[in-house]
C-alpha positions as CSV (number, residue, x, y, z in Angstrom):
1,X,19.5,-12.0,-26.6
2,X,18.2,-9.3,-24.6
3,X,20.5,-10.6,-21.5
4,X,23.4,-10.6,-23.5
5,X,23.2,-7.2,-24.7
6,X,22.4,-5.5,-21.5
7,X,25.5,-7.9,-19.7
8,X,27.6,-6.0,-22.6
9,X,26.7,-2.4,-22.0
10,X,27.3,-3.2,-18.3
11,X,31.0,-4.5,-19.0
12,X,31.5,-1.7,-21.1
13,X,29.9,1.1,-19.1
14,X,31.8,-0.1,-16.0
15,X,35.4,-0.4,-17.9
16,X,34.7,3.1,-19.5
17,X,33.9,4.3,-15.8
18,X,37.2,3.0,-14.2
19,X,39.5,4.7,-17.3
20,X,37.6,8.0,-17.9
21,X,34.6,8.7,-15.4
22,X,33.7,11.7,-16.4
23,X,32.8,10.8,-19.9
24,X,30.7,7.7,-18.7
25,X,28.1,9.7,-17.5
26,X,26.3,10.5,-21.0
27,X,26.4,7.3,-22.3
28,X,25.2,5.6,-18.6
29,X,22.5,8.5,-18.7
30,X,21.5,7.7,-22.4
31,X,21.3,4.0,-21.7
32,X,18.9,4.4,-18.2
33,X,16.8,6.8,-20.5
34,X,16.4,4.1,-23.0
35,X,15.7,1.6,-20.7
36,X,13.3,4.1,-18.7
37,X,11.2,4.2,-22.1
38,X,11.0,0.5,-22.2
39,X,9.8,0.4,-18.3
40,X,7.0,2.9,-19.2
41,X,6.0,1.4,-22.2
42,X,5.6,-2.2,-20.5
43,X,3.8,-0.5,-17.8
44,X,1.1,0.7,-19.9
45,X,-0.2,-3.3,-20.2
46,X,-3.2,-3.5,-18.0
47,X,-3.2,-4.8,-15.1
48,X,0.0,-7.3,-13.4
49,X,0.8,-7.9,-17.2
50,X,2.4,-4.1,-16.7
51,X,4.4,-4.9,-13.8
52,X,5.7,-8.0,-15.7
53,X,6.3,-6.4,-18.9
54,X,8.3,-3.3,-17.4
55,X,10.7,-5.3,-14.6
56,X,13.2,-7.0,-17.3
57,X,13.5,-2.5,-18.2
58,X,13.8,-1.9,-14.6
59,X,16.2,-4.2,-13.2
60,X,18.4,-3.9,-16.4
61,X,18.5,-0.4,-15.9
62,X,19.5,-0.6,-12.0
63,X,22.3,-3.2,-13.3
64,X,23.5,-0.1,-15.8
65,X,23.6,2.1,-12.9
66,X,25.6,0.1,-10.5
67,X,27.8,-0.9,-13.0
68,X,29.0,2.6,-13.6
69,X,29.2,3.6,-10.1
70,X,31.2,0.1,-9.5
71,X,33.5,1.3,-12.4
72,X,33.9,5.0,-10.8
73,X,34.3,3.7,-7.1
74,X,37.2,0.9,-8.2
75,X,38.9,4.0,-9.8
76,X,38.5,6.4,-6.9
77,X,40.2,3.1,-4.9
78,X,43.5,3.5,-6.6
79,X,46.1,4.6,-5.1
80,X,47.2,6.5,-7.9
């Protein structure tokens, strides 16, 4: 479920980056924040447990960011 939902906020993030990429900042921001907090919490497990726990919250949140700066770059590609 978790896959789904972060494969959604990357489809949107990146189609909200091509039409307005200005305004896709915030939200991208807000989403790598919430992600951030799910990558320290996870870390807090002792031990390799931690780095298991926080790399779902890590990679998702790398996959967030490239998705908006995919979005921004396609536009920035146009040729109008």
């Amino acid at each position: 479920m978790m896959i789904a939902g972060i494969i959604a906020i990357c489809v949107v993030l990146a189609v909200l980056a091509f039409f307005v990429p200005r305004l896709s900042r915030h939200p991208e921001r807000g989403t790598q924040r919430t992600l951030g907090a799910g990558t320290r919490a996870g870390g807090k497990a002792p031990g390799i447990l931690g780095r298991i726990f926080s790399k779902p919250f890590r990679s998702s949140s790398k996959a967030v960011g490239r998705s908006g700066s995919a979005g921004r770059r396609a536009r920035g590609r146009m040729p109008f």
